[in-house]
N, C-alpha and C positions, 0 to 999 in steps of 0.2 A: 504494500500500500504506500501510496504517496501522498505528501504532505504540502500545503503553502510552502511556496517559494523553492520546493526542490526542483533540481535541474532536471530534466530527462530527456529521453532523444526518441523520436520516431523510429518503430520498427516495421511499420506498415504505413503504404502511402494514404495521404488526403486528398485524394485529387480533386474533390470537390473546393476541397480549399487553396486547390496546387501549391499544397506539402510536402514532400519528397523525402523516403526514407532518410533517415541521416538527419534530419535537421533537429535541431537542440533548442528548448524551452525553458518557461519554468510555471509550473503548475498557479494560478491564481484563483482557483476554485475548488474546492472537494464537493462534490454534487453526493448528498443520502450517505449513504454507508460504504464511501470508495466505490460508486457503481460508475461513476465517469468526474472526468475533472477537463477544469476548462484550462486551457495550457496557451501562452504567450509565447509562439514560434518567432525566433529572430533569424535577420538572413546569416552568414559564416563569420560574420563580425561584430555580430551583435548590434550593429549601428544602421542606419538607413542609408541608402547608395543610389545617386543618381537614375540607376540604370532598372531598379527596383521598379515594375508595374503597379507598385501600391503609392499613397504618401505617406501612412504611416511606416515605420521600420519590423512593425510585428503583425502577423497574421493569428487570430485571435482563434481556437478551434475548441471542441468539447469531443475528448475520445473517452475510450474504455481504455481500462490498463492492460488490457493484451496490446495496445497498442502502441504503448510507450514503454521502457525501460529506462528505471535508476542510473542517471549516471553522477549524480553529485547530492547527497542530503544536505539540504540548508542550515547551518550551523545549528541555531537558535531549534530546532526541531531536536538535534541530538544531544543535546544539554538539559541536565535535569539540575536541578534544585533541591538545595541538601535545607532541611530546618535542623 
């Protein structure tokens, strides 16, 4: 399961959203009980680029987790708090 603000990468395409395997996000939603999460896809730079078909620099999608894979947990998610 993924969390806010964790990184992950597409392992199946969107073409709906012309997503291409391979591209790298980070989770801004958990939808129910980890049934899909809405994910902030950037281009290879992280930054917006001239040559980009959009004007924003992210492409905004909602998959299922078969669909992405962990590649970075958000800090702040893997730190617990001691009393």
């Amino acid at each position: 399961m993924f969390e806010e603000l964790d990184t992950v990468e597409l392992v199946a395409p969107l073409p709906e959203a012309n997503v291409k395997v391979g591209r790298q996000g980070a989770v801004v939603m958990v939808y129910g009980n980890h049934e899909a999460y809405e994910v902030e896809f950037y281009n290879a730079d992280w930054e917006w680029t001239p040559d980009m078909d959009v004007p924003y620099p992210a492409v905004l999608a909602t998959v299922t987790p078969d669909r992405v894979r962990l590649v970075q947990r958000h800090r702040a998610s893997a730190i617990t708090t001691r009393r």
